[in-house]
N, C-alpha and C positions, 0 to 999 in steps of 0.2 A: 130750559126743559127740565121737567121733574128727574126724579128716580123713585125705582123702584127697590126698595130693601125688605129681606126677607130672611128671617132666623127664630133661635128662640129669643133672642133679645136683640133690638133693634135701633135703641136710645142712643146708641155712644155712638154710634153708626151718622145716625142721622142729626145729630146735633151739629158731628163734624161737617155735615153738608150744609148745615144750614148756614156755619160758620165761614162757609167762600159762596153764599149767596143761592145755594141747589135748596131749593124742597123735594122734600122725600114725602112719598106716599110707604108707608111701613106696614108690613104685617107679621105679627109675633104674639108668643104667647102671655102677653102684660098686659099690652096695651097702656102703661103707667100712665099716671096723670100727666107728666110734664111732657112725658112724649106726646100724649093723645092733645093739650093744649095748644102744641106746636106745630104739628102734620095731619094729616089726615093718618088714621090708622084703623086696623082691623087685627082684632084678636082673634089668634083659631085656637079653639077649640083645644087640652092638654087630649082627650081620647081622640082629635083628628090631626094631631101632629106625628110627623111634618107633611103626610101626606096632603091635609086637607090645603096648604098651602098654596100647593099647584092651581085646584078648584079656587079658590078665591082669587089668584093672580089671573088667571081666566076672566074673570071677569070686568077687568081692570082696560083702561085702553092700553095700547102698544109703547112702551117706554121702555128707555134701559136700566136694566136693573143688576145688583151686585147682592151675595148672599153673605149673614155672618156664621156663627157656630150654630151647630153643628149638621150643617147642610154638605157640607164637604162628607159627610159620609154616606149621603145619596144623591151617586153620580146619575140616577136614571132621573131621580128628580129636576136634576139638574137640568138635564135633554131637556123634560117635559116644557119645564116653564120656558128654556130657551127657544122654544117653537113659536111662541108667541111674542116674548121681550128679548131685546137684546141684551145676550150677557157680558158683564164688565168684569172679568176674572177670568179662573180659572174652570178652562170647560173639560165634560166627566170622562176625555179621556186624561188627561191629566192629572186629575183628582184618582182614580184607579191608579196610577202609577206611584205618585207619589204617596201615598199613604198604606200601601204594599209596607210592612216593617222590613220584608227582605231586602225589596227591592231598596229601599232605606239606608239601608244598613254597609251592603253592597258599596253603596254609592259615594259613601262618606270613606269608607275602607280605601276605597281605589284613589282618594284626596289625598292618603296616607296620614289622617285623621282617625281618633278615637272613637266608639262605637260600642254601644254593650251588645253580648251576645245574644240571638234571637233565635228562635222555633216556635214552629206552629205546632207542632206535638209534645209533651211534656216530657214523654220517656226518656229516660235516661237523667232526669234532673232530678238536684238533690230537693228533698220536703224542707226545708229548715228554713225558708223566707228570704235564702240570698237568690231567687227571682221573681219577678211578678207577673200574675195570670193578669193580662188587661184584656178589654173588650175592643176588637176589630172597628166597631164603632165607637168611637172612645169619644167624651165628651165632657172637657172641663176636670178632667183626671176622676172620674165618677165610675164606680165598677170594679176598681184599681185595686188587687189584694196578694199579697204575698203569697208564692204558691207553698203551699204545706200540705199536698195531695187530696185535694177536692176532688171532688165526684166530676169526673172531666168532660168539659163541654163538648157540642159539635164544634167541627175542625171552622167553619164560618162563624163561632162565634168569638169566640178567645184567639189572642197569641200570647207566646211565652219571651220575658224578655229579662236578662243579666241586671239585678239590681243595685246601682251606683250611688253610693252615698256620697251627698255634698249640699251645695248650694244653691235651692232649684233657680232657674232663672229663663230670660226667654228673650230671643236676640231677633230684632226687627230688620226684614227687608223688604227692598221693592226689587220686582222681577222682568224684565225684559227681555225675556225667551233665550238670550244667549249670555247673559250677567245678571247679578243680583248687586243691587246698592244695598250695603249698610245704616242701616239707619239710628239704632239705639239698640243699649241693653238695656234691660228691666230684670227688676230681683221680682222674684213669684212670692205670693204666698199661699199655704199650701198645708191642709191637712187640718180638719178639727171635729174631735167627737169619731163618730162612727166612718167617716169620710175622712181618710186619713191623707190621701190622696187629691181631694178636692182642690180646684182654685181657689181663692178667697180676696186675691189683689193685688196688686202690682207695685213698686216704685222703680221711676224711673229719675236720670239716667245712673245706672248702676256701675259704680268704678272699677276697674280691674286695669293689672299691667297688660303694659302694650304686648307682651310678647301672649298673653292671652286674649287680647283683643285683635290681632295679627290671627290668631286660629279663630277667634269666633267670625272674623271677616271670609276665610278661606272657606270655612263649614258653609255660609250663604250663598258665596260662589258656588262652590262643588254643587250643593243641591240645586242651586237655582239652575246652572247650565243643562245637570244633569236632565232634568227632568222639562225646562223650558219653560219654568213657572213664570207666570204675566201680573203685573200688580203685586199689593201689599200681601207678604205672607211672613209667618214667624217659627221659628222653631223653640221647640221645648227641649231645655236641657238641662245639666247638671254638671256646675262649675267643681272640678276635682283636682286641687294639684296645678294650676292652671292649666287645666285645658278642659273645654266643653266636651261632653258626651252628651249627644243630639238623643232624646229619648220619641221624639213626635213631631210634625210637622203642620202649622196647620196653613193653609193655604188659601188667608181673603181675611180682611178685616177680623185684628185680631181684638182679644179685651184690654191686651197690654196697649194696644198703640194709643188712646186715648190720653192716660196718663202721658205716653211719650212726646205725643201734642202739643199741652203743655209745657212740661219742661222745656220741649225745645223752643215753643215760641212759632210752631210756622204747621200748616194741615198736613196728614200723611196723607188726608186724603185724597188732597188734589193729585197728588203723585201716584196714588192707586188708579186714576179716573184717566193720568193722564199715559202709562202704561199700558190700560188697555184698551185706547187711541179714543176716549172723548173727550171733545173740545164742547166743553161747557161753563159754567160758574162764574159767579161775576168777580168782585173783590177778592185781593188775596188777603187772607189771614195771617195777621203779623203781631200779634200778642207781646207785649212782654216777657220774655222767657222766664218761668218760674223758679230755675235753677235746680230745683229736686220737688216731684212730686208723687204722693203715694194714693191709692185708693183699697177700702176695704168693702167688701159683700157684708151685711148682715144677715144672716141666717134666723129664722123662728127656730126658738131650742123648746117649744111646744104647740099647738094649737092656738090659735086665737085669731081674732076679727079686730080688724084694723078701724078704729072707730069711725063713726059715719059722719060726725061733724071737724074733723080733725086735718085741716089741709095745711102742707107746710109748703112755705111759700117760692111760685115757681120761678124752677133758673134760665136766667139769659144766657141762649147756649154761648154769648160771645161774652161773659163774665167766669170767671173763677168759680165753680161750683163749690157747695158745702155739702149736698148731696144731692143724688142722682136717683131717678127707677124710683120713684114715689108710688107706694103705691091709691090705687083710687079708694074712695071711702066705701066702706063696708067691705073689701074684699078678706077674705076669708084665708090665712095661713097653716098648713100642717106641718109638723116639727120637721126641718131642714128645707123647706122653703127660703128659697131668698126671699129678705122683705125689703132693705130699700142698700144704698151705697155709698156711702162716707169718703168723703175728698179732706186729702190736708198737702202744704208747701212746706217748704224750710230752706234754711241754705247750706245744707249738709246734709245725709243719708240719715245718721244719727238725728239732729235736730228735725226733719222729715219723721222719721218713726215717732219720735216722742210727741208730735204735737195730733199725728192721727191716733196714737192712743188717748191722748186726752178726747179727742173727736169721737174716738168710738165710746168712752163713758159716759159722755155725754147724752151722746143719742139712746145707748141704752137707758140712761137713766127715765129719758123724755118716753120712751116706749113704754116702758114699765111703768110710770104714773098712770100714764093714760089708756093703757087697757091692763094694767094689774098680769101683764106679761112681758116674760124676756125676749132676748136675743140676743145670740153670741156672735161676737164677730173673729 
């Protein structure tokens, strides 16, 4: 039986499915070539996102379907499509609870866990940038700015939240309404140019002592029980002093679990499908485990058109990617656009970084011959 997947980006998603034998029919705003080679897909529209989503799944037959970012932040969306497909996650009374930063907050408090401080009004906070104004819909850490007394939004758009300096990172579970499994940690990366806040990539699996890996196991409990999250969800946080401070939650197939796939050698996804109770897919995926792997975003750091004869050559979702989110020829970039996704392995953190940086000159270098433009990653 197919699936149906649905976000702004649907590639890591659906790769993973195709890797225990599921086709996914995807709808997202890329539609990349190596996606679009592999499934059936449909691109909506960036002025009909995410709205137009719902209209296009409509017209789709009836199958079950799972959402990635940042659909978690329209729980009525959510309803919508679920009146026609069956959803494989977390449905939008759940997403309302958990993405509450109070409610949040609260909940990790009461674990007897650490927690930065949170309001949704600014008054009384200092201007100086030791907090951050984020957006209610937050997405990919995008909007993210030190408050230093802005011109203050409606109360539905902004919250206000305690800002914790360390080592961002992002702790993977699966959720079973009354317990969260542990999965992996991943170090983030994060912050470049005017997006200081941004995602940009993941390496996993990320080492810490046990007595901080003993809290980041607890953090997934407390939230998971709390709130009765179903399937893969991840929390964003920031390793201090060993202990995590949970800064966001996101709740369904995350960007880190991919990376984490690999390393470990076995699908998360089968365990998201199988969470929230479909018995589908054929082979299990049992890879070699990579031992550490990293991925970076490339972002356009100007304008340019992605040349029209220029195809680089597509991955077998059940091979070792070099990169990922290719995009199709002639499509068109504005400065901070993602353009495509760089994968590298090693067998250390250390040797991991070093060989994705070489991966990322690389590819910059290949970009820039061929359309006389950059990209930073």
């Amino acid at each position: 039986m197919d699936l149906l997947i649905l976000g702004a980006s649907a590639r890591a998603a659906a790769f993973s499915a195709l890797r225990i034998s599921l086709r996914s029919t995807c709808i997202d705003l890329f539609a990349d070539a190596d996606l679009a080679s592999t499934c059936p897909t449909i691109r909506v529209e960036p002025d009909q996102y995410p709205d137009g989503l719902a209209r296009l799944a409509a017209d789709l037959p009836p199958m079950p379907w799972l959402y990635t970012g940042a659909i978690e932040n329209r729980p009525d969306l959510v309803d919508q499509i679920s009146t026609r497909h069956r959803l494989l996650g977390n449905p939008s009374e759940t997403l309302r609870a958990v993405r509450d930063p109070i409610a949040l907050t609260e909940a990790v408090r009461d674990a007897g866990l650490v927690a930065p401080g949170v309001q949704i009004d600014p008054s009384g906070l200092p201007v100086d940038g030791s907090w951050l104004r984020k957006p209610l819909a937050s997405a990919g850490g995008r909007g993210i700015n030190p408050w230093i007394g802005q011109e203050r939004e409606p109360r539905h758009s902004f919250y206000y939240q305690e800002r914790v300096e360390g080592l961002p990172a992002s702790a993977i579970f699966v959720g079973e309404r009354t317990l969260a499994r542990f999965l992996g940690l991943t170090r983030q990366f994060v912050g470049k140019g005017a997006n200081r806040f941004a995602y940009r990539g993941s390496l996993a699996p990320w080492p810490v002592a046990d007595e901080t890996l003993d809290r980041v196991e607890r953090l997934g409990e407390a939230v998971g029980s709390r709130f009765g999250l179903v399937g893969l969800f991840g929390i964003d946080l920031i390793l201090k002093d060993g202990h995590p401070w949970p800064v966001e939650v996101n709740p369904r197939y995350t960007a880190s679990v991919e990376v984490l796939e690999w390393a470990l050698g076995r699908s998360l996804l089968a365990e998201h499908l199988k969470a929230s109770g479909f018995e589908g897919g054929g082979k299990s995926w049992e890879p070699r485990p990579e031992t550490f792997v990293a991925k970076a975003i490339a972002f356009a750091d100007r304008a340019f058109r992605w040349p029209a004869d220029w195809a680089i050559r597509q991955t077998d979702p059940d091979e070792f990617p070099e990169t990922a989110d290719i995009p199709n020829p002639g499509t068109m970039f504005r400065p901070g656009d993602p353009v495509l996704t760089v994968f590298a392995r090693g067998d250390s953190p250390v040797v991991c970084r070093r060989v994705l940086a070489v991966q990322i000159k690389t590819w910059r270098r290949r970009i820039r011959s061929l359309t006389g433009q950059g990209v930073f990653l």
